[in-house]
C-alpha positions in Angstrom: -57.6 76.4 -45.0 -58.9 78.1 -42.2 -61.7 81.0 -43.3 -61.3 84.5 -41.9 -64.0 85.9 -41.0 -63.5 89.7 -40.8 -66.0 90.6 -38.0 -65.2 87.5 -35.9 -61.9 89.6 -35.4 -63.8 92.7 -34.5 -63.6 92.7 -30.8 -59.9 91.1 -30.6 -58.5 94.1 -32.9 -60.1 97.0 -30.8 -58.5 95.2 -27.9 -54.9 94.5 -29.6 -55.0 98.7 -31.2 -55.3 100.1 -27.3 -52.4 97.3 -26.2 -50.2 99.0 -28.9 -50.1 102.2 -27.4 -48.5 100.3 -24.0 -46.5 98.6 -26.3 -42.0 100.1 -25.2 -41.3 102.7 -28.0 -38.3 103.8 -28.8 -38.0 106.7 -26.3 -39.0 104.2 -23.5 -36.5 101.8 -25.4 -33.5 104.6 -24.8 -34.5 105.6 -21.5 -33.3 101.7 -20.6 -30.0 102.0 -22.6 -29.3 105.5 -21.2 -29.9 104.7 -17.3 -26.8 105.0 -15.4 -27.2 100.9 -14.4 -29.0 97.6 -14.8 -31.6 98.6 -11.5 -32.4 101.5 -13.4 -32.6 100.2 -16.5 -35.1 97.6 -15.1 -37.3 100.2 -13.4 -38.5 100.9 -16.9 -40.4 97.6 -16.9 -41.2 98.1 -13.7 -43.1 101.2 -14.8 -44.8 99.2 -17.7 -46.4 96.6 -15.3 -43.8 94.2 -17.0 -44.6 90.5 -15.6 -47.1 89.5 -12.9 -44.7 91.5 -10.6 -43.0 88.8 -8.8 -39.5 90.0 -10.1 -37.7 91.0 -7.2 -34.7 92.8 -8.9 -32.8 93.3 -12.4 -31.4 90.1 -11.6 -34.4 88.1 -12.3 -35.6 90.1 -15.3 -35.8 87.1 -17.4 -38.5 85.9 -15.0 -40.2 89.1 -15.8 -39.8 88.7 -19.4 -41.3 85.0 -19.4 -44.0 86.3 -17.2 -44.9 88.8 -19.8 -44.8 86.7 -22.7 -47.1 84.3 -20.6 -49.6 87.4 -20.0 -49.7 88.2 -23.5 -50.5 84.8 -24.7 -53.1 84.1 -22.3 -54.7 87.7 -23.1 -54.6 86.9 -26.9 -55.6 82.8 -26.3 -58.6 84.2 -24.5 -60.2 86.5 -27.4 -58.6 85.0 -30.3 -61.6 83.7 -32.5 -59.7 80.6 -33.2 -57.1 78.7 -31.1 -54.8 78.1 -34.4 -53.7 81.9 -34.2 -51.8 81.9 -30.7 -50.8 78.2 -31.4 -48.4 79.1 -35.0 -46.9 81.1 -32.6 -46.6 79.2 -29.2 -44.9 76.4 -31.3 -41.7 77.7 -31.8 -40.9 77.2 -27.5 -41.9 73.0 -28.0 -39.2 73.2 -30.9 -36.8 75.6 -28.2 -37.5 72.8 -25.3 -36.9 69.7 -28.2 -33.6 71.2 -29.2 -32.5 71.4 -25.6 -33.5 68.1 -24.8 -32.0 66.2 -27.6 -28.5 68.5 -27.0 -28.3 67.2 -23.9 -29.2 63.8 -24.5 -26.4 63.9 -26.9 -23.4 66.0 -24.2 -25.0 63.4 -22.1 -25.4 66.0 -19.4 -28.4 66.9 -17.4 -31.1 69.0 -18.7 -30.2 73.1 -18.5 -32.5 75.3 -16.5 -33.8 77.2 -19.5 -36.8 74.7 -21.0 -40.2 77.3 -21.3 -43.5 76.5 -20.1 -44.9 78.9 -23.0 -45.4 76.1 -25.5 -47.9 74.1 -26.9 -46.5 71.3 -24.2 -45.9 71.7 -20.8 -42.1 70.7 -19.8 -42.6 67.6 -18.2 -45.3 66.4 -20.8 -42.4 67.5 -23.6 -40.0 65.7 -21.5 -41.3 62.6 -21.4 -42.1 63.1 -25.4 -38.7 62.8 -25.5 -37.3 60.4 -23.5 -39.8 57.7 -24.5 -40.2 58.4 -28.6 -43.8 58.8 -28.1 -43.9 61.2 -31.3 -48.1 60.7 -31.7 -49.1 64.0 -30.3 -46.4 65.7 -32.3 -46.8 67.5 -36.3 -45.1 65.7 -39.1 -42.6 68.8 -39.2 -41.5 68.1 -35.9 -41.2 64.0 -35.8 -39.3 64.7 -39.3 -37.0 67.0 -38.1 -36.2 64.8 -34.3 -35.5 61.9 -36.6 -33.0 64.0 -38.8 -31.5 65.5 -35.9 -30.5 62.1 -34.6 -29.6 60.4 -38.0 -27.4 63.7 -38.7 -25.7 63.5 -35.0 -24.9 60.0 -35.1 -22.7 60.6 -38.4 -21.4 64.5 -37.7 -21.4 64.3 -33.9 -22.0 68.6 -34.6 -24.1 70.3 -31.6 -24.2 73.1 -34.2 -26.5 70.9 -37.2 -28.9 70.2 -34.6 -29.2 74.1 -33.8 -29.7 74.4 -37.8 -32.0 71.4 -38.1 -34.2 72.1 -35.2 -34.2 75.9 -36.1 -35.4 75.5 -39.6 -37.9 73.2 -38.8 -39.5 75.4 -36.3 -39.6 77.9 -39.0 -40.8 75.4 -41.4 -43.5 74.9 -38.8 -44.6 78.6 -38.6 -44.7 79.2 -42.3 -46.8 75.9 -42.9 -49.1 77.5 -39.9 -49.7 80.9 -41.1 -50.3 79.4 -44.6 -53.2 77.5 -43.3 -54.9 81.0 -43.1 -57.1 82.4 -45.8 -55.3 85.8 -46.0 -52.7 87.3 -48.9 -50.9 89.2 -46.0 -49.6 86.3 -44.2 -49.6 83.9 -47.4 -46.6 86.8 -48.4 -45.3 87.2 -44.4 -44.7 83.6 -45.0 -42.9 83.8 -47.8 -40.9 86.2 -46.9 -40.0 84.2 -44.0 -38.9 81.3 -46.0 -36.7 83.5 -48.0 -34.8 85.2 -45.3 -34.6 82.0 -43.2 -33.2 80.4 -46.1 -30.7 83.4 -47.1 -29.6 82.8 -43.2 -29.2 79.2 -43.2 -27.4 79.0 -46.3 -25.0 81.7 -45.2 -24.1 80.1 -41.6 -23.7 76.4 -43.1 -21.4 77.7 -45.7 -19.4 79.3 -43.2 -19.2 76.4 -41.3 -18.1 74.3 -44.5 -21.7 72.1 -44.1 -21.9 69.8 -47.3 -24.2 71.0 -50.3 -26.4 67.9 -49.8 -26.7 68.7 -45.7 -27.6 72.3 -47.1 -30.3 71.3 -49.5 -31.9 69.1 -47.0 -32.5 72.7 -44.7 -33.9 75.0 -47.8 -38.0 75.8 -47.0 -39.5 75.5 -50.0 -42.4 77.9 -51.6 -40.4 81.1 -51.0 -40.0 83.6 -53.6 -36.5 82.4 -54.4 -36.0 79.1 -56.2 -33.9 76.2 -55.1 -32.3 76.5 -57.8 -31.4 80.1 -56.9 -28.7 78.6 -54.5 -27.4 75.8 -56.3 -26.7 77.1 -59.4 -23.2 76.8 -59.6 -22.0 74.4 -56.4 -18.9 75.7 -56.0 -20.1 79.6 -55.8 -18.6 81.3 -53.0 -20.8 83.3 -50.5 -19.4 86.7 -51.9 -20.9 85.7 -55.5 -23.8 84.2 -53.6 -24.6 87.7 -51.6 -23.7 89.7 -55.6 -26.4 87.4 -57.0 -29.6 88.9 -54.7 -28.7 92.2 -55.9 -31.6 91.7 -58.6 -34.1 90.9 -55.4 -36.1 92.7 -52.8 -33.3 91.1 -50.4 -30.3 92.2 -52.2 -29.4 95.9 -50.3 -30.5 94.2 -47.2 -27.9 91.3 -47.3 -25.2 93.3 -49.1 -25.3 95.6 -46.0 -25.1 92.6 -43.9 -22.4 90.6 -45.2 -20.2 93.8 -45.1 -20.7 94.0 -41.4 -19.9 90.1 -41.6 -16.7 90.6 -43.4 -15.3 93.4 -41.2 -16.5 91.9 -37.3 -16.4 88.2 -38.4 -20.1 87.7 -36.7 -23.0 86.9 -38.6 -25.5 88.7 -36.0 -25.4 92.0 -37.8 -27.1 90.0 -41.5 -29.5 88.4 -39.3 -30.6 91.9 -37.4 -30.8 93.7 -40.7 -32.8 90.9 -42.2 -35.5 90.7 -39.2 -35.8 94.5 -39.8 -36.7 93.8 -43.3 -39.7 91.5 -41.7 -40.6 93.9 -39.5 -41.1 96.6 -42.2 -43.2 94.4 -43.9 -45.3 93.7 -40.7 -45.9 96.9 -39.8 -47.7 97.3 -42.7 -50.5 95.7 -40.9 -51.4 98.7 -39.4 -53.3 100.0 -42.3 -55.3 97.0 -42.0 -58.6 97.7 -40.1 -59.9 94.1 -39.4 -59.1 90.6 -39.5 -56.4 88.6 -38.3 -53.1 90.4 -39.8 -53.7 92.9 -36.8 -53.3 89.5 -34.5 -50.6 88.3 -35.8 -48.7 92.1 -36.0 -49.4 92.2 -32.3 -47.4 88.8 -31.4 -44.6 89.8 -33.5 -44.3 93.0 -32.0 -44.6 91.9 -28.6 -41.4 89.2 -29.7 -39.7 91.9 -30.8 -40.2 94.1 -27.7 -39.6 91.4 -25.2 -36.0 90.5 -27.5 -34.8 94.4 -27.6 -35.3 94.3 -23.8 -33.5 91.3 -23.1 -30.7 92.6 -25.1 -30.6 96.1 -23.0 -30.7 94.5 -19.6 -27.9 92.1 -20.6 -25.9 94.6 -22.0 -26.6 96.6 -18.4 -26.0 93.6 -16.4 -22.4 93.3 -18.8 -21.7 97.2 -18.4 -21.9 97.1 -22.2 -21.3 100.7 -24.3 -24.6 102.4 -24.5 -23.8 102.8 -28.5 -23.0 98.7 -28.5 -26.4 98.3 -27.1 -27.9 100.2 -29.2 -26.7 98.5 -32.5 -28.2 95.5 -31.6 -31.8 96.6 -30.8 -34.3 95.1 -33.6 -36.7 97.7 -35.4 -39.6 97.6 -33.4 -43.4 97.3 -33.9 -44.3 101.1 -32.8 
């Protein structure tokens, strides 16, 4: 358990409260969605000092979003009081970079373009991870979850178990982390994130007619819902499965959801409304004065702003309706 020490985090959380002002708000947030076109759109970021300003045009604004993401880590790594704060979160690219490795290992293609230097690993140390089974610098999460994406492969042959393997694990990873602090707030964040990562999971293998025993092997445990909770009655349809959280603090949330499911056929509407129900809950940081909640807010608010961007320069680049757009933005932090 690592001890939190509530005037080691003095310093950090001044910082972190005078970044949140510069944090995109919403008006900044429409004045992207309403600009006539992607340039303007991405003169918005420009404006926000977005990047190390090396992106030459909205063409390249995911260079500028990796760039910022790499500035915000490297501001935080440097006043963090302890190193295990940025790393919970830096985790999840090594188990982005692992997933894209083994796919391709598996297609039997060369590896995409898209493998982020923002993790724990660099790319070339996580490539050669990979391609030589040295596992020893890896968690146990991770080893266990490569090993049962390439026992589950080798039977299913399904690119889309190891997205829901590799996925969960990285969450399984996160949760583990934050639990290793000494603080109610995140020891609830985290089960809140086993929850609706679970409610997710379970909703998109069902839909994809995944077996009960690949299903059980994926459920986080230590989240306010039992195991039991979803395997009650094995042959319980998702509709009776969504009618049964009515009774919990997820049950409007994911009733909302799977109607948008059952009328567009896409499961991205649940899985907005649910990350909305985490943000709610993290912005109730903000009445916390010191410590390392304030830390963590920050990083999941800087997530979220840097994902609601990429989602309105896409849609600019793809001449999507403004209203479209606009539906798929996450609640934000501020």
């Amino acid at each position: 358990m690592i001890k939190v020490n509530q005037d080691d985090y003095a310093y950090a959380v001044g910082l972190i409260r005078a970044k949140e002002i510069k944090l995109l708000d919403s008006d900044r947030l429409n004045r992207m969605i309403e600009a006539p076109n992607a340039a303007d759109a991405f003169k918005v970021l420009t404006e926000a000092e977005y990047g190390y300003g090396n992106t030459e045009n909205f063409y390249s604004f995911e260079q500028a979003l990796a760039e910022e993401m790499k500035k915000t880590y490297a501001l935080l790594a440097e006043i963090a009081p302890v190193s295990e704060v940025v790393e919970a979160f830096k985790r999840k690219y090594d188990y982005f970079n692992v997933k894209v490795l083994l796919k391709a290992e598996f297609s039997g293609q060369e590896t995409p373009q898209i493998l982020t230097d923002t993790g724990i690993f660099g790319i070339e140390q996580i490539k050669r991870i990979i391609r030589e089974r040295d596992y020893n610098e890896l968690s146990p999460i991770m080893i266990q979850a490569i090993n049962d994406t390439y026992d589950t492969f080798s039977r299913m042959r399904d690119p889309q178990a190891v997205d829901l393997i590799m996925d969960n694990a990285s969450y399984a990873q996160f949760v583990n982390d934050l639990n290793e602090f000494d603080s109610p707030f995140l020891h609830e964040l985290a089960r809140i994130i086993i929850d609706i990562t679970n409610i997710k999971m379970y909703i998109r293998a069902r839909n994809m007619n995944k077996s009960w025993d690949f299903i059980g092997k994926l459920l986080l445990k230590g989240g306010e819902l039992s195991e039991e909770f979803y395997f009650t009655e094995f042959d319980k349809s998702v509709e009776a499965f969504v009618d049964d959280l009515r009774q919990t603090r997820y049950g409007d949330t994911v009733k909302r959801g799977w109607e948008l499911y059952t009328e567009k056929k896409n499961i991205s509407g649940l899985e907005k409304l649910l990350d909305d129900f985490l943000m709610r809950y993290i912005r109730q940081s903000k009445l916390i004065t010191m410590g390392v909640e304030p830390f963590i807010a920050y990083l999941f608010a800087k997530e979220t702003e840097i994902r609601n961007v990429r989602i309105i320069m896409t849609g600019k680049i793809n001449r999507l309706n403004d209203d479209l757009i606009r539906e798929r933005l996450r609640l934000g932090y501020v």
